[in-house]
N, CA, C and O atoms as a Maestro MAE file, in Angstrom:
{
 s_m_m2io_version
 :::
 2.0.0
}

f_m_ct {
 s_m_title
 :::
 protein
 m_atom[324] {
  # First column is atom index #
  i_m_mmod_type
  r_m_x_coord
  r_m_y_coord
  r_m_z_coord
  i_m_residue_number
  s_m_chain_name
  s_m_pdb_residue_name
  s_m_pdb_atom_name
  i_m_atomic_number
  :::
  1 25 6.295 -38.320 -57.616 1 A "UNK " " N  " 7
  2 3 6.571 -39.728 -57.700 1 A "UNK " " CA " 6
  3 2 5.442 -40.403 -58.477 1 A "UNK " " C  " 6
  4 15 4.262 -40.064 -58.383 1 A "UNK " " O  " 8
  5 25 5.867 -41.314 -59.193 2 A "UNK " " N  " 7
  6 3 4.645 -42.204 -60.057 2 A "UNK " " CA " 6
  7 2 4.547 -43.135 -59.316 2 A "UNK " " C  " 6
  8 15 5.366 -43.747 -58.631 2 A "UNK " " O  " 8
  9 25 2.969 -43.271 -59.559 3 A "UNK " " N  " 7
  10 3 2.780 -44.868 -58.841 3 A "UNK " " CA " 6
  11 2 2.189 -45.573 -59.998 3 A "UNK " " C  " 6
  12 15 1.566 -44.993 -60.888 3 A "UNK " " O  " 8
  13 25 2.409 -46.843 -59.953 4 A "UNK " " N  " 7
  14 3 1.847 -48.263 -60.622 4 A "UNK " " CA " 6
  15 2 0.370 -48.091 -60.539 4 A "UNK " " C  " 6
  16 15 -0.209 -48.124 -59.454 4 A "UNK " " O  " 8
  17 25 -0.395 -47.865 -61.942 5 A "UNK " " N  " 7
  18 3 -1.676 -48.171 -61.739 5 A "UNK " " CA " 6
  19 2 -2.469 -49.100 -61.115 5 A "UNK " " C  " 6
  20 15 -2.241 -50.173 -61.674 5 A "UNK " " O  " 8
  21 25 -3.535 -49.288 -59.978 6 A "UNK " " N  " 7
  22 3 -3.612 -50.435 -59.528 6 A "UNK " " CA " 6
  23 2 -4.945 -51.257 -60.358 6 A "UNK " " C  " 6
  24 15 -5.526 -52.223 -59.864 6 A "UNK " " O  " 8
  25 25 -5.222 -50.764 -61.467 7 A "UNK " " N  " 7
  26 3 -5.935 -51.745 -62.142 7 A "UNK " " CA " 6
  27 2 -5.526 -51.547 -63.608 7 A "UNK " " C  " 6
  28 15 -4.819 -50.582 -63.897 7 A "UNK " " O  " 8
  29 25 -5.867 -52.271 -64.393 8 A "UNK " " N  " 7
  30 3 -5.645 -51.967 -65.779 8 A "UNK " " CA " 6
  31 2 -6.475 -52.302 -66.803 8 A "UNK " " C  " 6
  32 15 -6.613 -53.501 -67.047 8 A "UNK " " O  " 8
  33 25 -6.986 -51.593 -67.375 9 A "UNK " " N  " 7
  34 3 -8.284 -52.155 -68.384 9 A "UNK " " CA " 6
  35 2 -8.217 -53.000 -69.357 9 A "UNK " " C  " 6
  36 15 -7.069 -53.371 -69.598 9 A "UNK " " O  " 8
  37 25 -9.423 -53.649 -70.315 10 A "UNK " " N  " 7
  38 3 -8.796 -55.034 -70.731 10 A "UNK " " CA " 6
  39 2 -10.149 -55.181 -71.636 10 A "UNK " " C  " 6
  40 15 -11.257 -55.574 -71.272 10 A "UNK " " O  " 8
  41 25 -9.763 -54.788 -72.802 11 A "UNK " " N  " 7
  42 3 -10.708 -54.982 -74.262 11 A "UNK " " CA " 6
  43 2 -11.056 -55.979 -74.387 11 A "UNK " " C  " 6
  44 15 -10.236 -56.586 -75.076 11 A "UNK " " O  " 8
  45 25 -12.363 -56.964 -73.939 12 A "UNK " " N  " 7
  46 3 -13.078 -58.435 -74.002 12 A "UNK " " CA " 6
  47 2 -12.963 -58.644 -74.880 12 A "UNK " " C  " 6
  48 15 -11.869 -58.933 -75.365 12 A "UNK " " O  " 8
  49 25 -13.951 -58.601 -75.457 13 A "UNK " " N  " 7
  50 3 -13.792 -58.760 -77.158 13 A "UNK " " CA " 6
  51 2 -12.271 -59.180 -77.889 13 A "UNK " " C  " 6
  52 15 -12.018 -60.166 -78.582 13 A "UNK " " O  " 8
  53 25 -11.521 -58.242 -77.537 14 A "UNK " " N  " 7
  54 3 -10.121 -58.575 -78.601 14 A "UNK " " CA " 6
  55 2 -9.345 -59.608 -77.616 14 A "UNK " " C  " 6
  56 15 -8.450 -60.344 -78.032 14 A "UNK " " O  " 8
  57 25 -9.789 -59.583 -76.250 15 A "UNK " " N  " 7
  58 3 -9.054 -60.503 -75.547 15 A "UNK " " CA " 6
  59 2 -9.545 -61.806 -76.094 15 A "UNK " " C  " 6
  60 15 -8.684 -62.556 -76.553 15 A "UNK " " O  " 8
  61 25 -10.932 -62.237 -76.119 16 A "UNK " " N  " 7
  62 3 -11.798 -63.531 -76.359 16 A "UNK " " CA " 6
  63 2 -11.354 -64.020 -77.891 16 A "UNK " " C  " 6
  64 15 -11.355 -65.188 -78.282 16 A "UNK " " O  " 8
  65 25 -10.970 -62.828 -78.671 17 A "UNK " " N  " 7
  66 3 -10.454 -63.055 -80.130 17 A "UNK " " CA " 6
  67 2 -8.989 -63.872 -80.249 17 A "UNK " " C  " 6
  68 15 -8.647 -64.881 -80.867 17 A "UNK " " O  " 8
  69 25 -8.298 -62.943 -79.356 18 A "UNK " " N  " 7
  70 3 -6.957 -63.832 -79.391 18 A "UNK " " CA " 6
  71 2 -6.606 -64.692 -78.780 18 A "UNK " " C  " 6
  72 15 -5.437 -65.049 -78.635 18 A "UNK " " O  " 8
  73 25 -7.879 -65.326 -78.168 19 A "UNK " " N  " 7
  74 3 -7.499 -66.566 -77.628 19 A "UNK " " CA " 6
  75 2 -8.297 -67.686 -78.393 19 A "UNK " " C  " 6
  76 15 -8.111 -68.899 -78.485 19 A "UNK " " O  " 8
  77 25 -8.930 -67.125 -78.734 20 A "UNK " " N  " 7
  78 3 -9.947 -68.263 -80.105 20 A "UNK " " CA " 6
  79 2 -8.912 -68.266 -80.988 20 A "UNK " " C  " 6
  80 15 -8.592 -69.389 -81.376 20 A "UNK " " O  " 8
  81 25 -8.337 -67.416 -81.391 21 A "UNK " " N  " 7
  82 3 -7.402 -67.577 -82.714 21 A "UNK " " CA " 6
  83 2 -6.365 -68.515 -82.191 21 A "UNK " " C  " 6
  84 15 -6.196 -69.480 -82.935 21 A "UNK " " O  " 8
  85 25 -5.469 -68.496 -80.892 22 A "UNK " " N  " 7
  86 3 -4.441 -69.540 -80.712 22 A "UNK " " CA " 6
  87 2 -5.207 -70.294 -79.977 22 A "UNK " " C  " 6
  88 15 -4.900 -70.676 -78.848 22 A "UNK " " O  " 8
  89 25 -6.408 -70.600 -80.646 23 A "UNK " " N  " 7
  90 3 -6.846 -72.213 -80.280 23 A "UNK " " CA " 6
  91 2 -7.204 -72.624 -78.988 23 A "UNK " " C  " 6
  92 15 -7.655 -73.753 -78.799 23 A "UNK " " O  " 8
  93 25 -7.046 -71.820 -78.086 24 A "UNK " " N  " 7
  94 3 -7.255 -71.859 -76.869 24 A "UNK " " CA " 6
  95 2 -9.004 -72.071 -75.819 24 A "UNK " " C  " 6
  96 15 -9.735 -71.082 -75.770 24 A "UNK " " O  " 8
  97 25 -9.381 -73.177 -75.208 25 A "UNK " " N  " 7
  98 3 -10.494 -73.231 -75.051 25 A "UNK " " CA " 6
  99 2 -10.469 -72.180 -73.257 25 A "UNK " " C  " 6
  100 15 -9.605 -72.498 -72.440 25 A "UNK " " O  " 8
  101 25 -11.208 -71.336 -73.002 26 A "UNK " " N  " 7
  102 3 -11.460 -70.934 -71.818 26 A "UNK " " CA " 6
  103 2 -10.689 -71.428 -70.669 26 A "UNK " " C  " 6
  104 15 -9.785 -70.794 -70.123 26 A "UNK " " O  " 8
  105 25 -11.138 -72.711 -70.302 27 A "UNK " " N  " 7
  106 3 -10.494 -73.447 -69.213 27 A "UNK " " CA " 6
  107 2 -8.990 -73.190 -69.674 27 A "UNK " " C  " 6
  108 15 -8.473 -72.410 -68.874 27 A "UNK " " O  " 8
  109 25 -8.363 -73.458 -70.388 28 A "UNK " " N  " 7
  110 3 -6.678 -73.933 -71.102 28 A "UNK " " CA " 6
  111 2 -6.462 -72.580 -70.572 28 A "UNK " " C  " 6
  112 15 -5.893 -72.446 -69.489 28 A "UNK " " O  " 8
  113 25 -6.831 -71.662 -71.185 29 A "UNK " " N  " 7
  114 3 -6.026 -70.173 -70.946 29 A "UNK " " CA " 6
  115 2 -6.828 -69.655 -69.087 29 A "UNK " " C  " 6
  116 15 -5.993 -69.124 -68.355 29 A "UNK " " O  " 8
  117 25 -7.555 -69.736 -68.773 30 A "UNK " " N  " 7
  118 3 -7.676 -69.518 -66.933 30 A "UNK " " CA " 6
  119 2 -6.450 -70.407 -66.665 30 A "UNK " " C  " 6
  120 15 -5.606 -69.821 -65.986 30 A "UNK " " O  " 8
  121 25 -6.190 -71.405 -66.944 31 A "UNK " " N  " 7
  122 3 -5.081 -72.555 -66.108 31 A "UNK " " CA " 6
  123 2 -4.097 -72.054 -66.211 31 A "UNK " " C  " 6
  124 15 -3.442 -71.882 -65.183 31 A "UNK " " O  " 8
  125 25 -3.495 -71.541 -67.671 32 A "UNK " " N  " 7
  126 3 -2.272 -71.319 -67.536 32 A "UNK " " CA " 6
  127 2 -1.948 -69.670 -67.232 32 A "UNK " " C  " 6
  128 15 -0.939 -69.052 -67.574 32 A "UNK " " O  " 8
  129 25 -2.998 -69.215 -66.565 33 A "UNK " " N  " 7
  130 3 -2.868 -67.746 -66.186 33 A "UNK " " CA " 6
  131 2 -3.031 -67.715 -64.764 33 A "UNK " " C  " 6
  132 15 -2.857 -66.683 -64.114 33 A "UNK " " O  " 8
  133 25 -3.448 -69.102 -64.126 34 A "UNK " " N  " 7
  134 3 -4.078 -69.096 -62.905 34 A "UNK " " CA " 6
  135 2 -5.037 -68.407 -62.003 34 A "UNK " " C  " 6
  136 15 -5.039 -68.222 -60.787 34 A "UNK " " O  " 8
  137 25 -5.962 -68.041 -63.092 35 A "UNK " " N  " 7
  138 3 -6.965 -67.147 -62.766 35 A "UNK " " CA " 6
  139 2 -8.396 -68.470 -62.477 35 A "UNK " " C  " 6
  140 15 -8.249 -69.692 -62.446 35 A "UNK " " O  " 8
  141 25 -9.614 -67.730 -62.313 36 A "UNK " " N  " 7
  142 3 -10.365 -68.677 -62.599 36 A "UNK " " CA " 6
  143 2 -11.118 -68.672 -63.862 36 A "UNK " " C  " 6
  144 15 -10.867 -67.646 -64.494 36 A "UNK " " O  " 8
  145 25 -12.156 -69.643 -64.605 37 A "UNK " " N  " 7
  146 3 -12.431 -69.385 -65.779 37 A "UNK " " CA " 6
  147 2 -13.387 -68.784 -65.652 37 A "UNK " " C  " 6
  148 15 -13.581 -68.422 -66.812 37 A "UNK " " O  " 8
  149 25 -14.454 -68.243 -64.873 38 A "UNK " " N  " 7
  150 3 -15.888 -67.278 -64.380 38 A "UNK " " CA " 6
  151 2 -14.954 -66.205 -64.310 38 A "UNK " " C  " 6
  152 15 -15.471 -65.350 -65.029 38 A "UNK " " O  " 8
  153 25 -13.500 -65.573 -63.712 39 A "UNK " " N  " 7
  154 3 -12.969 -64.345 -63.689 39 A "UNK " " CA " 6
  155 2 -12.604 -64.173 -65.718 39 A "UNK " " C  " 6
  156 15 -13.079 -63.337 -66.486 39 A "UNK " " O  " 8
  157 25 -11.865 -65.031 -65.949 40 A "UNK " " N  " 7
  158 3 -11.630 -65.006 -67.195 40 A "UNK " " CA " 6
  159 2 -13.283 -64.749 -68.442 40 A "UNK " " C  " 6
  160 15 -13.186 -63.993 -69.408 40 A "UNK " " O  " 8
  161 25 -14.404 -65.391 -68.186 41 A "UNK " " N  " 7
  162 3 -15.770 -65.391 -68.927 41 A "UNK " " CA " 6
  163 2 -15.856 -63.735 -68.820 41 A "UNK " " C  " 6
  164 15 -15.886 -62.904 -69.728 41 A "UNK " " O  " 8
  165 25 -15.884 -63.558 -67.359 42 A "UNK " " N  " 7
  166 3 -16.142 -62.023 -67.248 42 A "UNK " " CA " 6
  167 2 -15.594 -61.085 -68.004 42 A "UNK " " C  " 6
  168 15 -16.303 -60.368 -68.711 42 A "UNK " " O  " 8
  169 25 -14.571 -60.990 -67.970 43 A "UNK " " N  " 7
  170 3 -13.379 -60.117 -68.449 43 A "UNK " " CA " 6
  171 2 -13.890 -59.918 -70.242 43 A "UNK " " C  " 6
  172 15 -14.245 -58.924 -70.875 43 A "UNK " " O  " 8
  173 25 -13.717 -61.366 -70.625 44 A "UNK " " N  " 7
  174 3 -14.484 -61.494 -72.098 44 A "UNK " " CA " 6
  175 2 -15.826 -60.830 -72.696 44 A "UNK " " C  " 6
  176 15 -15.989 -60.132 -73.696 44 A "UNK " " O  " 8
  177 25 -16.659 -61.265 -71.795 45 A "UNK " " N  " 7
  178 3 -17.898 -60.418 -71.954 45 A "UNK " " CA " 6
  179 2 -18.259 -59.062 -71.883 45 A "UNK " " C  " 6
  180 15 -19.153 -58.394 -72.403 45 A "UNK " " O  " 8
  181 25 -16.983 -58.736 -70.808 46 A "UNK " " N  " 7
  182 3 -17.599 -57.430 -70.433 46 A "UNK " " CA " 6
  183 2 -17.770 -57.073 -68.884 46 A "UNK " " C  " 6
  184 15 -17.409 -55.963 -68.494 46 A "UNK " " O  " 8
  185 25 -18.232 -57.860 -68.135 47 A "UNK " " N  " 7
  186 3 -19.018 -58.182 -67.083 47 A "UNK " " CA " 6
  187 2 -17.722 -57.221 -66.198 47 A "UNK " " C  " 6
  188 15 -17.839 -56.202 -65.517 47 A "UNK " " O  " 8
  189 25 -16.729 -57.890 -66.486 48 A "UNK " " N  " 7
  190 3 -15.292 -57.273 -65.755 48 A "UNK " " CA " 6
  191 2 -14.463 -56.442 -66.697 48 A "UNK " " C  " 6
  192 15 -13.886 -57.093 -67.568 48 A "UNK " " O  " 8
  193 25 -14.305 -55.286 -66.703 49 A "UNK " " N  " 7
  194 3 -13.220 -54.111 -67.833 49 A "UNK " " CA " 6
  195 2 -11.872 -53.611 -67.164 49 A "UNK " " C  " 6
  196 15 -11.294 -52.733 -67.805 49 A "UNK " " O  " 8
  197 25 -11.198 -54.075 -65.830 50 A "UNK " " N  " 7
  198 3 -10.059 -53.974 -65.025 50 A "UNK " " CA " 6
  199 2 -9.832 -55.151 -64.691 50 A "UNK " " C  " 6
  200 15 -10.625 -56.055 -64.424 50 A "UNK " " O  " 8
  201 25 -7.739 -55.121 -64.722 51 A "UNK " " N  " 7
  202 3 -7.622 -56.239 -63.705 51 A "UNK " " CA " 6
  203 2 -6.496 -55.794 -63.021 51 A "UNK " " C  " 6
  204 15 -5.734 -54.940 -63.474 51 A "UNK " " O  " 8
  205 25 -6.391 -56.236 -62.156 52 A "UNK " " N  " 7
  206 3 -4.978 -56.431 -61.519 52 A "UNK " " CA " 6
  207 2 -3.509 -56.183 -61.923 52 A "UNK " " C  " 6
  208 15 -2.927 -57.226 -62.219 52 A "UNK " " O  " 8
  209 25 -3.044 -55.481 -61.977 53 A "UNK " " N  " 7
  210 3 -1.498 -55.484 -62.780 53 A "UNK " " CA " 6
  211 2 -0.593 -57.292 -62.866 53 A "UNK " " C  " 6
  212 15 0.031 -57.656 -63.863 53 A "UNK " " O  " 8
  213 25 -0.757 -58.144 -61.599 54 A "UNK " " N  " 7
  214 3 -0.108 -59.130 -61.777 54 A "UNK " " CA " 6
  215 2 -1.273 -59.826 -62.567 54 A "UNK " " C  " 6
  216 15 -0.965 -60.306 -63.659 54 A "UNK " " O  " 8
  217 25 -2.533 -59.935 -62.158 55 A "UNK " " N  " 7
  218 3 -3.479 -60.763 -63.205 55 A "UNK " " CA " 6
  219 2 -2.957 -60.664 -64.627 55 A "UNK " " C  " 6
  220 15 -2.664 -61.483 -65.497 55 A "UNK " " O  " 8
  221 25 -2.956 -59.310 -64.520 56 A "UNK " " N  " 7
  222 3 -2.840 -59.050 -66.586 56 A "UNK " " CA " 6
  223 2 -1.864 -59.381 -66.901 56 A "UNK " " C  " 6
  224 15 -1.825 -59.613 -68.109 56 A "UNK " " O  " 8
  225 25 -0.747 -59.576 -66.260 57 A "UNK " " N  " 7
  226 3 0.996 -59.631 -66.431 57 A "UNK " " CA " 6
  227 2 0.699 -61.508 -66.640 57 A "UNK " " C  " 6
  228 15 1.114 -61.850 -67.748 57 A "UNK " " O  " 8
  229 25 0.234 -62.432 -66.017 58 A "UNK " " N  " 7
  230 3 0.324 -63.338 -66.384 58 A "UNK " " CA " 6
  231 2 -1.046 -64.027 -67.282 58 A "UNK " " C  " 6
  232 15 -1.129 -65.161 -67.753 58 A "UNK " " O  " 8
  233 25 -1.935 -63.044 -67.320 59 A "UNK " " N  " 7
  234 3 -2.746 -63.553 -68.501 59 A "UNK " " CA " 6
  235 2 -2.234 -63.518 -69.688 59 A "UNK " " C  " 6
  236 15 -2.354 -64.381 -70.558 59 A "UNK " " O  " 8
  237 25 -1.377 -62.046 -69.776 60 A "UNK " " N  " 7
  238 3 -0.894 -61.989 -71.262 60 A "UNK " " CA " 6
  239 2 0.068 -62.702 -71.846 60 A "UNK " " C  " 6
  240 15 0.289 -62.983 -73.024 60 A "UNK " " O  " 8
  241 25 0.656 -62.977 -70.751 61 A "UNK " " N  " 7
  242 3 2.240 -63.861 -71.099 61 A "UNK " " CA " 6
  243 2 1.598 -64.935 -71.124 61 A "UNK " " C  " 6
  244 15 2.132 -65.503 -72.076 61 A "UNK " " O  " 8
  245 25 0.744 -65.683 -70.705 62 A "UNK " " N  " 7
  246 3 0.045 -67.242 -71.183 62 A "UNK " " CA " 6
  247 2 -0.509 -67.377 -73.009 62 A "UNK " " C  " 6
  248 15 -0.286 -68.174 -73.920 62 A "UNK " " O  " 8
  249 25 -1.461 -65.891 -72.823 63 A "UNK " " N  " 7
  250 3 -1.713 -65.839 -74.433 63 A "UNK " " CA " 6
  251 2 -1.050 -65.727 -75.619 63 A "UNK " " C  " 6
  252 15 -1.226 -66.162 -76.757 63 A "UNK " " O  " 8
  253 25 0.134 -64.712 -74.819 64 A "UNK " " N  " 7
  254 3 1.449 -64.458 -75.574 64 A "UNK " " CA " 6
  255 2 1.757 -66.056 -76.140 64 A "UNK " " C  " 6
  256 15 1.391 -66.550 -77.206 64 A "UNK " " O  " 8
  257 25 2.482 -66.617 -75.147 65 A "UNK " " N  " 7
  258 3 2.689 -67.839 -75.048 65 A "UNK " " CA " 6
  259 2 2.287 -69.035 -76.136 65 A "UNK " " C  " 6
  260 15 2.900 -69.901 -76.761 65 A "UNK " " O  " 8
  261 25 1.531 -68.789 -76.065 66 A "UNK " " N  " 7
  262 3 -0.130 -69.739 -76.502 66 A "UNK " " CA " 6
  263 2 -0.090 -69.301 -78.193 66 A "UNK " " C  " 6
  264 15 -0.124 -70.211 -79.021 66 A "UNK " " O  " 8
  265 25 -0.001 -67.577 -78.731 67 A "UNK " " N  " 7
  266 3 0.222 -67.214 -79.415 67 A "UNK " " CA " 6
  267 2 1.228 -67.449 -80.673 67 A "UNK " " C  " 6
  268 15 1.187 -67.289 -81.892 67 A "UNK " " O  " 8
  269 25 1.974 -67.827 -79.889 68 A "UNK " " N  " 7
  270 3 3.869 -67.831 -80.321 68 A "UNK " " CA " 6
  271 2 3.788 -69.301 -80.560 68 A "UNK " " C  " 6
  272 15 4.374 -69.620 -81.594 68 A "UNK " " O  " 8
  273 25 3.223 -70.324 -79.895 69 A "UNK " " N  " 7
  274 3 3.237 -71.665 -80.031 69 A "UNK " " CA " 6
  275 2 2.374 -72.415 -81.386 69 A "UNK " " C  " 6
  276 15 2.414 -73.614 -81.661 69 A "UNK " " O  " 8
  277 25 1.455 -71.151 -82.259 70 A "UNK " " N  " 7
  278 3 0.996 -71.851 -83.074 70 A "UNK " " CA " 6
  279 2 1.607 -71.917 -84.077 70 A "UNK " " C  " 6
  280 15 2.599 -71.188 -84.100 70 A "UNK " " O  " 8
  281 25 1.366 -72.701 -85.234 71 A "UNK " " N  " 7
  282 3 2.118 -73.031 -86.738 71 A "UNK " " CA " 6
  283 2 1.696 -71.904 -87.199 71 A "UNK " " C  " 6
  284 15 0.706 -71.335 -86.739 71 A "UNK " " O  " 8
  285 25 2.683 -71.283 -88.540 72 A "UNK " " N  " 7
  286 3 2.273 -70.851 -89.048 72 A "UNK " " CA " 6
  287 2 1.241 -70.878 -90.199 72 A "UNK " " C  " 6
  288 15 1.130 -71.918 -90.848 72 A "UNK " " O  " 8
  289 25 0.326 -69.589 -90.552 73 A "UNK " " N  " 7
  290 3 -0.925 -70.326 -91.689 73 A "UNK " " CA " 6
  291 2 -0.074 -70.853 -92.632 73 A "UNK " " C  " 6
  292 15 1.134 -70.757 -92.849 73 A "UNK " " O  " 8
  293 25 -1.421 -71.704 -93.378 74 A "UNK " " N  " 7
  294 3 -0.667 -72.200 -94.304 74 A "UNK " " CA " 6
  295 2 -0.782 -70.752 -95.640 74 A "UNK " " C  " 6
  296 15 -1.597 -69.831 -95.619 74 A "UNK " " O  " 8
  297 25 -0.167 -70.887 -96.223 75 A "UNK " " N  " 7
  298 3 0.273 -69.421 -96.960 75 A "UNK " " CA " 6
  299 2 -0.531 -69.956 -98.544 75 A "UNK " " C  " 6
  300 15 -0.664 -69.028 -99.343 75 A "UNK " " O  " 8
  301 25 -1.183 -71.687 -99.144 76 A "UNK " " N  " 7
  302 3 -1.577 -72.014 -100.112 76 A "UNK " " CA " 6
  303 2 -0.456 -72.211 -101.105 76 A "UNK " " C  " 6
  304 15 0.428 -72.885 -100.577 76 A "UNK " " O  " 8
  305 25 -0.241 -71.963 -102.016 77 A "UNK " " N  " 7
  306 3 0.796 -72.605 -103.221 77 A "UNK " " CA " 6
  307 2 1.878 -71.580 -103.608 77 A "UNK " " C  " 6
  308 15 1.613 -70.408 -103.873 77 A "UNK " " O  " 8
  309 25 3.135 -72.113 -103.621 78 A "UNK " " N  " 7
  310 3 4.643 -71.289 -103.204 78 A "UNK " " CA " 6
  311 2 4.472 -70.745 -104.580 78 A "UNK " " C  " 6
  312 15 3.870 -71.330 -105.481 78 A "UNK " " O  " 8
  313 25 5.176 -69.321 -104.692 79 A "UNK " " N  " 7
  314 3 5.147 -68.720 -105.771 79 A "UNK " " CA " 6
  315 2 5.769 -69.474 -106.935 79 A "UNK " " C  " 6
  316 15 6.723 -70.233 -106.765 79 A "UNK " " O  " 8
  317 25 5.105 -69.208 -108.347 80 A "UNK " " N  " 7
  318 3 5.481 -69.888 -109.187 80 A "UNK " " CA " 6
  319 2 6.336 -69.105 -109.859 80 A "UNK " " C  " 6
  320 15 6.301 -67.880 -109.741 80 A "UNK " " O  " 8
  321 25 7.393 -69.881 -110.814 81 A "UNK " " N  " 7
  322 3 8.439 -69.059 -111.227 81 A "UNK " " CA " 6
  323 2 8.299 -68.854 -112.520 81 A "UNK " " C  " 6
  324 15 9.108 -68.151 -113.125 81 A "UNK " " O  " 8
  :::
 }
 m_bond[323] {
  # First column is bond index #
  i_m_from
  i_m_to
  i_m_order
  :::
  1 1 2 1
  2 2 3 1
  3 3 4 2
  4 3 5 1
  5 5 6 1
  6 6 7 1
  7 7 8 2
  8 7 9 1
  9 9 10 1
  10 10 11 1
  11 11 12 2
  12 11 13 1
  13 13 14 1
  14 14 15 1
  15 15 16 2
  16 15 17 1
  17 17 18 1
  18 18 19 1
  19 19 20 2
  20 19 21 1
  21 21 22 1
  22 22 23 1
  23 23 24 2
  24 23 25 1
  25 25 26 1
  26 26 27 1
  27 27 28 2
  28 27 29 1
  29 29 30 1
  30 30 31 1
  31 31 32 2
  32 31 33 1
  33 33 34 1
  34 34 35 1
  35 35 36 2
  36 35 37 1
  37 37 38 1
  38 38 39 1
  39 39 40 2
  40 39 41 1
  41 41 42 1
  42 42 43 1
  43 43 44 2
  44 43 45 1
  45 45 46 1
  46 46 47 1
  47 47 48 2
  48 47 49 1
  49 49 50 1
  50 50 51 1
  51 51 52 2
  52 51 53 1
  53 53 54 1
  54 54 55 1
  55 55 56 2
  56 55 57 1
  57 57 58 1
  58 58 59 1
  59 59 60 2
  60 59 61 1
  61 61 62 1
  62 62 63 1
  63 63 64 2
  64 63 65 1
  65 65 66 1
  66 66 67 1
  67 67 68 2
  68 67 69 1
  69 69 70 1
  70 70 71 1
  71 71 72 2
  72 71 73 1
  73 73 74 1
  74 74 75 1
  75 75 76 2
  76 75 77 1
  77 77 78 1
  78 78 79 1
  79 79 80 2
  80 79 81 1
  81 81 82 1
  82 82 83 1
  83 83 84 2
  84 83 85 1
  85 85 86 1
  86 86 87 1
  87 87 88 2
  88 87 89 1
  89 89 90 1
  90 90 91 1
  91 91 92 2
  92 91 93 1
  93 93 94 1
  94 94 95 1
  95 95 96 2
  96 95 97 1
  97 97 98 1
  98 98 99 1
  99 99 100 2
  100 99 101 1
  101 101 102 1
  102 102 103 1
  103 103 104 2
  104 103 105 1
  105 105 106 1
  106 106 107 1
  107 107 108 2
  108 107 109 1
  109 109 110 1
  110 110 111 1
  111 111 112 2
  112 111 113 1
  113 113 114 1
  114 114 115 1
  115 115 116 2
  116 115 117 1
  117 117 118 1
  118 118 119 1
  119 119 120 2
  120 119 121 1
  121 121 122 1
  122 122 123 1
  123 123 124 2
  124 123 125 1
  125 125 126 1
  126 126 127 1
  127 127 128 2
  128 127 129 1
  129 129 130 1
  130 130 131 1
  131 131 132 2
  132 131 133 1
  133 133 134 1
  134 134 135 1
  135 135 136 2
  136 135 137 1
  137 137 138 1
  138 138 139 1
  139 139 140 2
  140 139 141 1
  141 141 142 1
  142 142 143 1
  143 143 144 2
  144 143 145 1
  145 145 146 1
  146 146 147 1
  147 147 148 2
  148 147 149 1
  149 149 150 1
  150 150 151 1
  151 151 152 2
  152 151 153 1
  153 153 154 1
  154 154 155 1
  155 155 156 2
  156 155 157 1
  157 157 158 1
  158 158 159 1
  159 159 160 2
  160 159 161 1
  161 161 162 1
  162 162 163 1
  163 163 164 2
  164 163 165 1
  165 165 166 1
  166 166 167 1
  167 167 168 2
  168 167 169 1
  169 169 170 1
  170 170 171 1
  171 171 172 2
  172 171 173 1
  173 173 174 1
  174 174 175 1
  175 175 176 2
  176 175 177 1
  177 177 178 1
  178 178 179 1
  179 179 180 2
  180 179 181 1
  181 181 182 1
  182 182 183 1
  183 183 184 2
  184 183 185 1
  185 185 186 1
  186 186 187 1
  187 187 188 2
  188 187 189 1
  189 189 190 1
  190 190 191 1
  191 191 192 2
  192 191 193 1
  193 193 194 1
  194 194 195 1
  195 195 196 2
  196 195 197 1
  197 197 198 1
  198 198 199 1
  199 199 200 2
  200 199 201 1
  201 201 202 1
  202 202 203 1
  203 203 204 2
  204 203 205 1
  205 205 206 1
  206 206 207 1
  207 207 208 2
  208 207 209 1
  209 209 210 1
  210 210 211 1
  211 211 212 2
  212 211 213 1
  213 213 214 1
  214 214 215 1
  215 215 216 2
  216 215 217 1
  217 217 218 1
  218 218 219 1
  219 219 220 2
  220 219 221 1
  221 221 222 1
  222 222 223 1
  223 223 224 2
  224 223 225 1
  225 225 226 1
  226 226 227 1
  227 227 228 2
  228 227 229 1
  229 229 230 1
  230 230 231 1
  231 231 232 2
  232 231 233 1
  233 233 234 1
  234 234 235 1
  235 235 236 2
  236 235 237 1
  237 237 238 1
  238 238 239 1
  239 239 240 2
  240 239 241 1
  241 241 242 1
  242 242 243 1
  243 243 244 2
  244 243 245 1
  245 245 246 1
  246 246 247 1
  247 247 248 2
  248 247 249 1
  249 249 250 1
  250 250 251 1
  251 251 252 2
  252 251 253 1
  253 253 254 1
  254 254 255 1
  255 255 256 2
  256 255 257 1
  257 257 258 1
  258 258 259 1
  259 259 260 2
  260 259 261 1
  261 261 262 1
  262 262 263 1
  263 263 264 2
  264 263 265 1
  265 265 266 1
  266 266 267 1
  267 267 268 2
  268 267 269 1
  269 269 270 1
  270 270 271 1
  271 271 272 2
  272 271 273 1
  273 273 274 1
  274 274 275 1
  275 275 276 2
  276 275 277 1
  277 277 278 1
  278 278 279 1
  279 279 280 2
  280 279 281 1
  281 281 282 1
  282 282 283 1
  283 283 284 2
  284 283 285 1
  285 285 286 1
  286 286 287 1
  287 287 288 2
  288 287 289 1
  289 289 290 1
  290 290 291 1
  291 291 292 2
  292 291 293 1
  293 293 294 1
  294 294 295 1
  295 295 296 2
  296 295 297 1
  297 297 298 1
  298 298 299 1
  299 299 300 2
  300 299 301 1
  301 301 302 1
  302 302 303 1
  303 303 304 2
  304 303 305 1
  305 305 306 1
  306 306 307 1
  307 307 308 2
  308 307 309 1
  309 309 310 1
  310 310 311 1
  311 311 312 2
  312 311 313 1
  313 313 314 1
  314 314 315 1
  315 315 316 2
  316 315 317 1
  317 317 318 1
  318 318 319 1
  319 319 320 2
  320 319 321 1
  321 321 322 1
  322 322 323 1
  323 323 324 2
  :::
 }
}
């Protein structure tokens, strides 16, 4: 029988990246993950490298989220013909 891992590891660095990229300040993304933002700092830094299966399930879907909600770049001047 398989069981559900009960923690799951969690790359700081690329986490802290994709939330700087959708614009997201610390506090904004703890809120909408309902974590706290000292659990969230950790995780970023390092300090913390596991979480929780439901933690991660709704951190990611906030960033996801958060992700999906930005404009696209601007792409600079439409091809010329």
């Amino acid at each position: 029988m398989h069981q559900a891992p009960t923690t799951i590891p969690v790359d700081g660095p690329e986490l802290r990246k994709r939330r700087m990229d959708a614009g997201l300040e610390i506090d904004d993304l703890a809120t909408a993950a309902r974590i706290s933002r000292s659990y969230l700092s950790h995780l970023e830094t390092g300090s913390r490298t596991r979480m929780r299966p439901a933690r991660h399930k709704r951190l990611f879907a906030a960033l996801e989220a958060a992700e999906q909600a930005q404009p696209f770049p601007d792409r600079g001047e439409k091809d010329k013909e």
